[in-house]
Structures are given as structure tokens and as C-alpha cells.
C-alpha positions as CSV (number, residue, x, y, z in Angstrom):
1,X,0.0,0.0,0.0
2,X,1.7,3.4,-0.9
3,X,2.1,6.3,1.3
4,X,1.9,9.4,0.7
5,X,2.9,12.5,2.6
6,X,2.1,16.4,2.4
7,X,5.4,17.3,3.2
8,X,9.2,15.8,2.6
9,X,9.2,14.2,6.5
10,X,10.1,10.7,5.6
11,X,7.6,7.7,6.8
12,X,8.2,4.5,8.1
13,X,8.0,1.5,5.8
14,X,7.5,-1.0,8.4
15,X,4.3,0.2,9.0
16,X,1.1,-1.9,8.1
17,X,-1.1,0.5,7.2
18,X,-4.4,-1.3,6.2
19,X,-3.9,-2.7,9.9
20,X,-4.1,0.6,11.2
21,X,-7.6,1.3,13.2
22,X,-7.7,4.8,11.2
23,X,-7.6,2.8,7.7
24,X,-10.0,0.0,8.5
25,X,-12.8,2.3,10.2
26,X,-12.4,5.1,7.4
27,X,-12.6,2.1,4.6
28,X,-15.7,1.2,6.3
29,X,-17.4,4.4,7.4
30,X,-18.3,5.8,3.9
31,X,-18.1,9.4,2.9
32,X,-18.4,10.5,7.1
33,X,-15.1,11.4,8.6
34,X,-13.9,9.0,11.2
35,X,-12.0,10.6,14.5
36,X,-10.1,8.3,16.5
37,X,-9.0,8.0,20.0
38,X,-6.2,10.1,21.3
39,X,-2.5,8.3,20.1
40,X,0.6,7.8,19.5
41,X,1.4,8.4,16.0
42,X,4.6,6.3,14.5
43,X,3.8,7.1,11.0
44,X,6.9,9.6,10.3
45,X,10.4,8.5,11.7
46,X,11.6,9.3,14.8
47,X,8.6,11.0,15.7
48,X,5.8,10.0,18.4
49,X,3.5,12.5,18.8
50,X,0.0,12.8,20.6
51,X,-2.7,13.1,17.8
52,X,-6.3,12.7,17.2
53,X,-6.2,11.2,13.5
54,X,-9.3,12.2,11.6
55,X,-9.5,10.0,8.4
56,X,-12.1,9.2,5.9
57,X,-12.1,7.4,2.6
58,X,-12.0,9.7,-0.8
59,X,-11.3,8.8,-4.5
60,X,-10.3,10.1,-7.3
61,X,-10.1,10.3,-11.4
62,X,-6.6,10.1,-13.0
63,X,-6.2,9.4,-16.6
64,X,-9.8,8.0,-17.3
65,X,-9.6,5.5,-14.3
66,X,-10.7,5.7,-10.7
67,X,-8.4,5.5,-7.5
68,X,-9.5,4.8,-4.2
69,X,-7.9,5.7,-1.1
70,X,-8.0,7.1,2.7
71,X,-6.9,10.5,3.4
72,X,-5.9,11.6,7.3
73,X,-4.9,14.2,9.3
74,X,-3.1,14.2,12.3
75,X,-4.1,16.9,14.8
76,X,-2.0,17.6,17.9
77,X,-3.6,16.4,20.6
78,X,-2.4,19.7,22.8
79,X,-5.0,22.1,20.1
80,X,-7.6,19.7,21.5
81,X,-6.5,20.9,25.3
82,X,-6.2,24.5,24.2
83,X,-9.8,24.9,23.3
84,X,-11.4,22.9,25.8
85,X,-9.4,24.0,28.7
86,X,-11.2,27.3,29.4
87,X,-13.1,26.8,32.7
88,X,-16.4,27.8,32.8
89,X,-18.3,29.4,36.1
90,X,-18.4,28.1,39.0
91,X,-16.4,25.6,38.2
92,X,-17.8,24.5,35.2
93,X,-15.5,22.5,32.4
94,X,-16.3,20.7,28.9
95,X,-14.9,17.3,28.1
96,X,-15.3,15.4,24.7
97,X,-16.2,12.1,23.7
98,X,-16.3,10.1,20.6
99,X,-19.9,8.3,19.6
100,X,-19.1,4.9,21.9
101,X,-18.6,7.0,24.6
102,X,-15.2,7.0,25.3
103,X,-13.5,10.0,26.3
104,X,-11.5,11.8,23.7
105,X,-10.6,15.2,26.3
106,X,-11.5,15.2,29.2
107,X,-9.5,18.0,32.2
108,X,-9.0,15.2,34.3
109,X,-8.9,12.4,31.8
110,X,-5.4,10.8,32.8
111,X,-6.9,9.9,36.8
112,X,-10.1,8.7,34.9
113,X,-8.2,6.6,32.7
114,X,-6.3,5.2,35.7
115,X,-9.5,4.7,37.4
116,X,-8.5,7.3,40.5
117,X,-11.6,9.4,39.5
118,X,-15.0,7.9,37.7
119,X,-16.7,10.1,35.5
120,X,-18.7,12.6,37.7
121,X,-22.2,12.4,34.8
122,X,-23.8,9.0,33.8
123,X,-23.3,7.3,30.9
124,X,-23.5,9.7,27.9
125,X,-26.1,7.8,26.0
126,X,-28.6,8.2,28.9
127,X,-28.2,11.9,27.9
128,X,-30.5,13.4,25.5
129,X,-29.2,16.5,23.4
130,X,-29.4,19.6,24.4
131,X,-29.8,21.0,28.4
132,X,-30.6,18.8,31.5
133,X,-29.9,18.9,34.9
134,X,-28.2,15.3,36.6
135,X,-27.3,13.8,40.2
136,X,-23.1,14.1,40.4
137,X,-21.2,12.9,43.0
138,X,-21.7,15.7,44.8
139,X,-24.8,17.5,44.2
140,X,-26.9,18.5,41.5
141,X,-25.0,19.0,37.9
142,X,-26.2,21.2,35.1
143,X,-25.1,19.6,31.8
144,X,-25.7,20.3,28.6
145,X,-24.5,18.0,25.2
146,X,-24.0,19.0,21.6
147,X,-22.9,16.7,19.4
148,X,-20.5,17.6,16.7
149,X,-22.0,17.4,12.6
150,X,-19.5,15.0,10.4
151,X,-17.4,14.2,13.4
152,X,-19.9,12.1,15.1
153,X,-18.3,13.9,19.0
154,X,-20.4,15.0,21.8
155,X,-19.2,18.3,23.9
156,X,-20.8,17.9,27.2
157,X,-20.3,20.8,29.6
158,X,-20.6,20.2,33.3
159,X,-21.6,22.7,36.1
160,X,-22.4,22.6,39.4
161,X,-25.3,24.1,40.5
162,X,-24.0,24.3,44.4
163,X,-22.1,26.9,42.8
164,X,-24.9,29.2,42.0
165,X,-27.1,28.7,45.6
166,X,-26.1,32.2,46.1
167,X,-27.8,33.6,43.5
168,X,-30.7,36.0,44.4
169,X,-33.9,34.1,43.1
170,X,-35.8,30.8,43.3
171,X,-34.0,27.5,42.7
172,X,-36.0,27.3,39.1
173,X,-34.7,30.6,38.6
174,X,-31.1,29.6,39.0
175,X,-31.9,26.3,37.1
176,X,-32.2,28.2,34.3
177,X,-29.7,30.9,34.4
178,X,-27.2,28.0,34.9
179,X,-28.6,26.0,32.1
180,X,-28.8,28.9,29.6
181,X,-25.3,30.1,30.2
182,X,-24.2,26.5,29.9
183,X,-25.8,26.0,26.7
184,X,-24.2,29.4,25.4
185,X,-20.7,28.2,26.3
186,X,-21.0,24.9,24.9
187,X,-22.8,25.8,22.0
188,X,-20.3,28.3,21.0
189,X,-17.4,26.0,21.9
190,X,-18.7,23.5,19.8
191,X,-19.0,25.7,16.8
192,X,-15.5,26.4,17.6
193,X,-14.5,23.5,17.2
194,X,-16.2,22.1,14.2
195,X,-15.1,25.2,12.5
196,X,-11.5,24.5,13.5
197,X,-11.8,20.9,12.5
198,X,-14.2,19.5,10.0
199,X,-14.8,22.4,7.7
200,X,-11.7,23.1,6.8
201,X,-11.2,19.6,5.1
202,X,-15.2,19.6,3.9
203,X,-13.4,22.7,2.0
204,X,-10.4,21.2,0.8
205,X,-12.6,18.1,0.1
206,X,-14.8,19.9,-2.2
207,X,-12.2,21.6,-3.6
208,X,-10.4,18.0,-4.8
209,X,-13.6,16.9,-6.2
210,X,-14.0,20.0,-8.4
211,X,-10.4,19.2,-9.6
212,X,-10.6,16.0,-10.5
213,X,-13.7,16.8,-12.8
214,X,-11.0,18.5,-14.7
215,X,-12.3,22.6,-13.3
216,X,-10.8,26.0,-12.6
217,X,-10.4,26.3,-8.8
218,X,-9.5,29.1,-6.9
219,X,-6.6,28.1,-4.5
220,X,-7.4,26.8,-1.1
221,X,-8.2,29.0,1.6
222,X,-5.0,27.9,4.1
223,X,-7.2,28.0,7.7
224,X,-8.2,26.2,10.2
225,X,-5.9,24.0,12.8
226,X,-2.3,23.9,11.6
227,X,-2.4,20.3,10.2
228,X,-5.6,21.1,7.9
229,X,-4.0,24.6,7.6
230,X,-0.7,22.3,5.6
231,X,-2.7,19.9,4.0
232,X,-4.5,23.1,2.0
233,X,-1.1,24.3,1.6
234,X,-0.2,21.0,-0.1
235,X,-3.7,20.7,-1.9
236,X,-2.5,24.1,-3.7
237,X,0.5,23.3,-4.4
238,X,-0.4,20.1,-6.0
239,X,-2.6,22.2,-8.3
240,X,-0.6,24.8,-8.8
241,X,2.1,21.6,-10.5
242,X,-0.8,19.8,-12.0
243,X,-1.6,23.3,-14.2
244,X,2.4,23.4,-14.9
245,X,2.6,19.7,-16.1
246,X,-0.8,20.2,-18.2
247,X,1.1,22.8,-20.0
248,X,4.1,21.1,-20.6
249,X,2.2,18.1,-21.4
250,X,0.5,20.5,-24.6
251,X,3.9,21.9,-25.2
252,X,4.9,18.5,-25.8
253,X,2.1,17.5,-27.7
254,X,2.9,20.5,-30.3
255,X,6.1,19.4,-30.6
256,X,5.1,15.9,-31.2
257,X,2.5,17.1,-34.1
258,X,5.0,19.2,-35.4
259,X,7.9,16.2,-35.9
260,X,5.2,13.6,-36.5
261,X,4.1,16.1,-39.8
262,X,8.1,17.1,-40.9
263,X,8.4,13.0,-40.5
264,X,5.5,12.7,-43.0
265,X,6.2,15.7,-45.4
266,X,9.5,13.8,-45.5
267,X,7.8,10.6,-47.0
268,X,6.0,12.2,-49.6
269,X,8.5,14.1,-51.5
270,X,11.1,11.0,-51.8
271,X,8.2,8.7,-52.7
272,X,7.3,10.6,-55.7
273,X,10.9,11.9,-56.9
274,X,12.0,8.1,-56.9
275,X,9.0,7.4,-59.6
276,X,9.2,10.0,-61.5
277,X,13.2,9.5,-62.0
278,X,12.1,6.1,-62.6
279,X,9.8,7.5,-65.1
280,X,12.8,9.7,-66.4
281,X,15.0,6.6,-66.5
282,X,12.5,4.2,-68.7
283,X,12.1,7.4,-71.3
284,X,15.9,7.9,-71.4
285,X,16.3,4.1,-72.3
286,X,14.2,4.1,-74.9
287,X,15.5,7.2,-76.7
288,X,13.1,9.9,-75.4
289,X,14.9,12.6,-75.9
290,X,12.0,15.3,-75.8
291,X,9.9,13.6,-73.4
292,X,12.8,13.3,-70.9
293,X,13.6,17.4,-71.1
294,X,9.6,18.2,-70.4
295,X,9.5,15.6,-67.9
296,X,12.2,16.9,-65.8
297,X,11.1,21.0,-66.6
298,X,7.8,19.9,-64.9
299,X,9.4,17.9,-61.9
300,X,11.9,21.4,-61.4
301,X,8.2,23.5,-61.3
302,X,6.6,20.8,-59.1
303,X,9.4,20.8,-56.4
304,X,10.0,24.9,-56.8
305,X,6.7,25.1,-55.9
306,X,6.3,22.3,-53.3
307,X,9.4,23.7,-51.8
308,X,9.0,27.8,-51.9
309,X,9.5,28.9,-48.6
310,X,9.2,25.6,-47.0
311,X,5.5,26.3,-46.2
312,X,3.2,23.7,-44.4
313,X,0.3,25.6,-46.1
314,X,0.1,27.4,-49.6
315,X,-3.1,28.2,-51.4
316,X,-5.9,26.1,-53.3
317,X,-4.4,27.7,-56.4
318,X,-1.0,26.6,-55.9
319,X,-1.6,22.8,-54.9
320,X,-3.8,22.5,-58.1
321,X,-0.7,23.9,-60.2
322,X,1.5,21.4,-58.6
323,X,-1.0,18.5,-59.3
324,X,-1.2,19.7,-63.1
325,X,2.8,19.4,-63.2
326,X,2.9,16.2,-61.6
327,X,-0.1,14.5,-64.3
328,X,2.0,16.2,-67.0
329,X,4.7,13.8,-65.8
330,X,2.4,11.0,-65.5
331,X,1.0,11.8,-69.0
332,X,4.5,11.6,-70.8
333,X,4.5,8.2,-68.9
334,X,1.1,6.5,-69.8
335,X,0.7,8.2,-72.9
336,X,-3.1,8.6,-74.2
337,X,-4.4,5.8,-71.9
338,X,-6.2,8.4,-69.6
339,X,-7.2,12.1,-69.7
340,X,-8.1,14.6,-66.7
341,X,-9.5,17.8,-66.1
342,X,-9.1,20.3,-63.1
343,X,-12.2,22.5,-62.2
344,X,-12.0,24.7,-59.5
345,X,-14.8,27.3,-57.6
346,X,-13.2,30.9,-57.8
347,X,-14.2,31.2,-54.6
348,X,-11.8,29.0,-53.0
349,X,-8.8,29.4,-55.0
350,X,-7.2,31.8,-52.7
351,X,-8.5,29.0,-49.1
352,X,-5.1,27.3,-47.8
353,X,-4.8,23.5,-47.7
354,X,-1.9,21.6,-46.5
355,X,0.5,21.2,-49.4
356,X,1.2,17.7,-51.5
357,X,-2.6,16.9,-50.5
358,X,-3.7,15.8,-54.0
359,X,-0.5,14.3,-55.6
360,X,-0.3,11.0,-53.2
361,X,-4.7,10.9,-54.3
362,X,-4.2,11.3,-58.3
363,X,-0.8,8.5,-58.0
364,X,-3.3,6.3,-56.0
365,X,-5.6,6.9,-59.1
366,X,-3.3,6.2,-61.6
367,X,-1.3,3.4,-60.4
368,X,-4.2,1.2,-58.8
369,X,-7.1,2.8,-61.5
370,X,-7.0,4.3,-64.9
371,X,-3.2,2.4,-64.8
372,X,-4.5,-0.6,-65.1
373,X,-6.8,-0.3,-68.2
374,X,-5.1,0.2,-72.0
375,X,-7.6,3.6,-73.2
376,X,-10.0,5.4,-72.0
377,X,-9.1,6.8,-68.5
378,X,-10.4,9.6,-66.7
379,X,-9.7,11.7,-64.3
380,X,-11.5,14.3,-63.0
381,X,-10.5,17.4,-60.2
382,X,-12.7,19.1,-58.5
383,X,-12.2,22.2,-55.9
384,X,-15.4,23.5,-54.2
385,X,-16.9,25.2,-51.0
386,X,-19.1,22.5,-48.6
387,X,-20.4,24.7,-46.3
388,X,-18.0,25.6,-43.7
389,X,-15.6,23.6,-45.6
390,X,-12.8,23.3,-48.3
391,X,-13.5,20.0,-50.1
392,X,-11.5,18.3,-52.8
393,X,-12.6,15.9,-54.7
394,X,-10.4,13.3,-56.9
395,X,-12.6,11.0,-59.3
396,X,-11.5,7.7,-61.6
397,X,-13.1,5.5,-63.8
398,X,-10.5,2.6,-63.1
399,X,-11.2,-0.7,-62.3
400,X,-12.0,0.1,-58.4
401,X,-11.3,-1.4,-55.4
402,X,-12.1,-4.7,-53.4
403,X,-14.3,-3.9,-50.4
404,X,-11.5,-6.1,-47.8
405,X,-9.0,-3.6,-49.0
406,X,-11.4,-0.7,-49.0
407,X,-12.4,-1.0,-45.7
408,X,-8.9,-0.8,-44.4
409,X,-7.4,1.5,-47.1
410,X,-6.9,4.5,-44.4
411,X,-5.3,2.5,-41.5
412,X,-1.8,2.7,-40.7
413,X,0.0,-0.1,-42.2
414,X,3.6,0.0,-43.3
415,X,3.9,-3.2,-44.1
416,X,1.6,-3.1,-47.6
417,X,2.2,-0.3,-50.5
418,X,-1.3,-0.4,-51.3
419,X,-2.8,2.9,-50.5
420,X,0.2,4.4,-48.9
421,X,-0.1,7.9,-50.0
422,X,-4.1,7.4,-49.3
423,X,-3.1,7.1,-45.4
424,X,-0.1,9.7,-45.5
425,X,-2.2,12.1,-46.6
426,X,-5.0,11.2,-44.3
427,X,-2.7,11.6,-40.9
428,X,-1.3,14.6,-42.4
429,X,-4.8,16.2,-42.9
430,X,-5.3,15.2,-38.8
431,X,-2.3,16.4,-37.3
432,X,-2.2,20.0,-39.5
433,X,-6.4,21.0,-39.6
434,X,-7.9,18.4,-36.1
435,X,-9.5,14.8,-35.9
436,X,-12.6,15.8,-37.7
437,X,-11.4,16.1,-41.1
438,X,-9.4,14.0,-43.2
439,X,-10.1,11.8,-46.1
440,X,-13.3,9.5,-47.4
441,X,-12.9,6.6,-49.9
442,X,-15.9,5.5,-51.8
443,X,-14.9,2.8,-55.1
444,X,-16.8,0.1,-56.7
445,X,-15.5,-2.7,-58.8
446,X,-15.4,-1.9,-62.4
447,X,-17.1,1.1,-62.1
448,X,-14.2,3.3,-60.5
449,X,-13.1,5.6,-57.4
450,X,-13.6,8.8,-55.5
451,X,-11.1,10.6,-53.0
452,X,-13.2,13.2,-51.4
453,X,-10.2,15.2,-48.9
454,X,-12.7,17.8,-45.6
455,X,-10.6,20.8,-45.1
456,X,-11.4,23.4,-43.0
457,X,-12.2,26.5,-45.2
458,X,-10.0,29.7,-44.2
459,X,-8.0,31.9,-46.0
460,X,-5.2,32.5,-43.7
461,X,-2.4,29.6,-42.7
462,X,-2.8,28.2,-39.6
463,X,0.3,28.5,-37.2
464,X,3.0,26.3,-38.5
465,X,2.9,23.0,-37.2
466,X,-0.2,21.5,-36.4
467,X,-4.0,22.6,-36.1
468,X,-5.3,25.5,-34.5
């Protein structure tokens, strides 16, 4: 069982904790707090105190799973004496005791725990709350019992009335004078001590519930008794470190998008300079003279453009010229077995999009669709507005896809070729414009394929690096 302390004291690790009378009456006592018998604690090292340990069982959310533990504090048993210590009139004094009716503070509490003195009242469950006058020892005894919200302790205030025969009036009279200030005392003690005690850590236990939900908190008011007092110290410091990491943490996240999509960009432009010198290569060996000179004019434009300025994001305009150059390359390679045509809405051509975007689509098209078939291929180019966003659109009349490979055409998958540039593209798209947009593959056998690529439509690039 892990420990966990508010300050850098160090604990003892020989301790059984879950044997501990704190741990298994908090594990059991629900969301009430549980206040134990004055102790010894041998918790930290080298130090044996007398505390009052109030416990009580809390959990918590960390990263999408639930946690479940007890949380105590350790008040000085000598706070306990301060507040109760104040005698009241004639002799009058408060004690404390827990809900079996043991005595947690009590003035004389070291003779009654010898057994030199008994307890001068009866048994506290033969008292009712509130105000009542009892036989003592020695006389009549005004008492009057309050009994402590969430802490589950009963003040009981004692006085003797012997001490106020001299008081000019009737013995009813008297009765009640004694009995009223009694009640005033104990009543304000009481709230005293509550106030002290418990709220403090119903605060500070609000507080953590609130953060754990994932909200804005303001820092935790640092009152109360001393060891509550720390524990909100150490509740806002934890907060005040969980806020720095959840920066960092998005620091680190931007970084990550912004290597993950160099890593990526990095793919696309080897992957298409090694065909295309392939392409170069094949016209060369077979004499090509002419073909070869306007093939590698259009791969200089392509990468000029690709590589001006060594944007993420260039204009609608732009990545259209740069797919033209590429299917002029691709042309000179295939010769008259397809044809395309590029429309485009003049109302997006100035909308960004991340660059190299259609290239890897229109190779997909060619190699695995309009390739494949000896005349007759088309493809067709299509910018347009769709509402609130930029959409592309890439359309063959190949030979299609199989639905197996269709349904898994956009996962990662290094180990196949098939659809590589479909799935580049498509984490690209994520990382640089958000989750929700990316790309959507609809294809039929025979009949052919569409690439429709969601962007979000604005006319000014995003920061470099990732999506906004």
C-alpha cells in the first residue's frame, strides 16, 4: 500500500497501514469522517506525537480511471487541550467524547483513565441533546450535550449548581440561568471546534472533487488547525504543479505534431521523386529525348513550388498547379491511356490547404485505376466550398477497389504499398487541420473511385505546425 505524505518528513515503511484502526474504520465508514482515540502516531520516523487522527475514505479520477484511497490528518492532541481547557463558572469544564462514549478530552482524563476518579455524569447515551440537569457525586450537575456534525463527538459541559445557591432568586430561577449560560458556552465551543476541524477539510474536500472533474479552482483557503492549515497548503501546491505539467504536457504534444508532420512531409516528397526518375529513366532508355527534357522541366516547377519557402500551407491555387505538373509527368509516362481535367470554384482558390494533398490521391488513381486499363481513363478534379468547408474531390473511372482492401485503405499499415499515400495524406490532414477532417474513400468494382479530402475552409495559414 503506498504512502503518501504532504510534506518531505520521511515515513516508516515498516508500518502496516491497512492494519491501522484509522484505515479500516475510514474504509468502512463511507463518505463520514472517522476521528479516533487520542495516540501515539509512528507514522513519520523518529517522531511520536499525541494526535487525534481524523481519516475518511476519498477517491479520485486520473487518466480515465478511478483510485480509491483514505486521506488523514493528524491533529496535535495539545490544540484539543487549548480549546477545551477554558473553565467555565463556578467551576464548570467541557470534556469530549467520541460516539461509543469514550472519552477523547477530558480535564482530568489521565486519573479517569487510571481509574483514581469515575466520570462525575452517567453514561453519555442516557443523555439526551441539548440541556438537562443530573445527580453528580456531589450534588446537582447542570449539563448540557451538543454533538458535533460530520465528526460524530459529543461536547458535554458540566456545572455545578451548588455553585450558583447564592444567586438572588428561586432554585427554578437559578436552574435556568445555569442552564442557559451553559448552553451558550458549549454551544459556541462546539461551533468552535467544528469550525476548527471538519470544515476546513469539507473545504479542501470539495475543492479536490472539483479538480478532479477537470475545473478551474481558486486556491485553497490555508485556515483552520495547523495540520488542515498544511494539507491546503499541499492541496495548492499540487494544483498549482498539476496546471504546470498540463502545460508542458500540450507543449509536448505540439512538438510531437510538429515532428510527427516534418516526419510525413518527409515521405511524400522521396516517394514521388523516386517514380518520377524512374519514369525519367525508362524514357531515357528508350530514346526519349524530348519527353525526358519536359518531364524533368515539370518535376523542377513541381518541387519549386512544393518547396517555396518551405510552407506547411500554400493556397488552393497553388496545390492545383502542382498536381497539373505532376499529371504532365504522368501523361508523358502513360501516354493517351487516360485524360483529366481540373475545375476549380473561384471562390476558394485563394482557401489554404496543406501542401502535397492531392499528388499521393491522383498517384493512388493512376497506379491502382485508370493504370491498369489500355484507353480510356479519366480523371476528374474538383475544388469547391461545402459549407463551412474546403472540399477536394479526386474522381476515376478505373477498375475500383475490393471492399476487404477498401475498408482498411486509411489505416496505418507500413507493411503493404497499397494505399500508402491514401493514409499519409489522411494523418497529415489530422495532425495539421484536427480529428474531424481528413479523407473518405468510396470505389466500386469496375465502375471506378472517389477521394473526397474535408478541409477546414479559411483563408489564412494556420500556425506552422499543427492545427489551431
Amino acid at each position: 500500500t503506498p504512502l503518501v505524505a504532504t510534506d518531505n518528513r520521511a515515513m516508516r515503511s515498516d508500518i502496516s497501514v491497512t492494519q491501522q484502526s484509522w484505515f479500516t474504520g475510514a474504509s468502512t465508514s463511507g463518505r463520514r469522517y472517522l476521528i479516533s482515540q487520542p495516540h501515539v502516531q509512528r507514522l513519520y520516523r523518529g517522531e511520536y506525537p499525541w494526535v487525534i487522527t481524523l481519516s475518511r475514505s476519498v477517491s479520485w479520477v486520473q487518466n480515465g480511471s478511478k483510485y480509491y484511497g483514505i486521506m488523514i490528518v493528524d491533529m496535535n492532541f495539545s490544540r484539543i487541550k487549548y480549546l477545551c481547557s477554558r473553565d467555565l463558572e463556578s467551576g464548570g469544564y467541557i470534556y469530549i467524547t467520541d460516539q461509543m462514549g469514550d472519552v477523547v478530552y477530558h480535564p482530568k482524563q489521565q486519573m479517569i483513565y487510571a481509574g483514581v476518579l469515575p466520570k462525575d455524569i452517567p453514561s453519555e447515551e442516557n443523555l439526551s441533546e441539548g440541556s438537562s440537569v443530573v445527580d453528580g457525586g456531589g450534588g446537582k450537575l447542570a449539563v448540557c450535550v451538543r454533538t458535533l456534525s460530520n465528526a460524530a463527538w459529543r461536547v458535554v459541559g458540566v456545572t455545578s449548581m451548588n455553585g450558583l445557591a447564592t444567586y438572588d432568586g428561586g432554585p427554578d430561577t437559578y436552574v435556568e440561568v445555569a442552564i442557559l449560560l451553559l448552553a451558550a458556552a458549549i454551544l459556541a465551543g462546539s461551533l468552535f471546534i467544528s469550525r476548527q476541524m471538519v470544515q476546513p477539510l469539507h473545504n479542501l474536500m470539495t475543492l479536490m472533487g472539483r479538480v478532479s472533474k477537470g475545473e478551474e479552482t481558486a486556491p485553497a483557503p490555508v485556515t483552520g488547525i495547523y495540520e488542515a492549515g498544511r494539507l491546503g497548503d499541499s492541496f495548492n501546491r499540487m494544483v498549482t504543479r498539476i496546471r504546470q505539467l498540463m502545460v508542458q504536457v500540450r507543449t509536448e504534444q505540439e512538438q510531437l505534431h510538429r515532428s510527427e508532420l516534418k516526419t510525413l512531409n518527409a515521405q511524400i516528397n522521396p516517394h514521388f521523386l523516386y517514380n518520377t526518375l524512374d519514369s525519367v529513366v525508362w524514357l531515357a532508355q528508350s530514346g526519349d529525348e524530348k519527353h525526358v527534357v519536359q518531364m524533368v522541366l515539370a518535376l523542377s516547377k513541381y518541387f519549386r513550388l512544393s518547396l517555396s519557402g518551405a510552407k506547411d500551407f500554400i493556397t488552393v491555387w497553388e496545390e492545383l498547379q502542382q498536381v497539373e505538373n505532376y499529371l504532365i509527368i504522368q501523361k508523358m509516362r502513360f501516354g493517351d491511356s487516360f485524360t483529366y481535367q481540373i475545375t476549380c470554384e473561384d471562390e476558394v482558390r485563394s482557401a489554404q490547404t496543406p501542401k502535397i494533398v492531392l499528388q499521393p490521391i491522383v498517384e493512388n488513381a493512376i497506379v491502382h485505376g485508370v493504370g491498369t486499363l489500355s484507353e480510356g481513363g479519366k480523371i476528374l478534379i474538383e475544388a469547391h466550398r461545402s459549407g463551412r468547408e474546403l472540399e477536394f474531390s479526386v474522381r476515376d473511372n478505373g477498375c475500383g477497389i475490393k471492399p476487404d482492401v477498401l475498408a482498411h485503405i486509411l489505416e496505418r499499415n507500413p507493411s503493404s504499398r497499397s494505399g500508402i499515400g491514401l493514409k499519409n495524406v489522411h494523418q497529415r490532414i489530422k495532425l495539421a487541420c484536427g480529428q474531424e477532417y481528413g479523407l473518405q474513400v468510396e470505389s466500386e468494382l469496375d465502375e471506378g473511385t472517389v477521394v473526397r479530402v474535408r478541409l477546414p475552409l479559411r483563408y489564412d495559414a494556420p500556425q506552422k505546425g499543427g492545427a489551431e
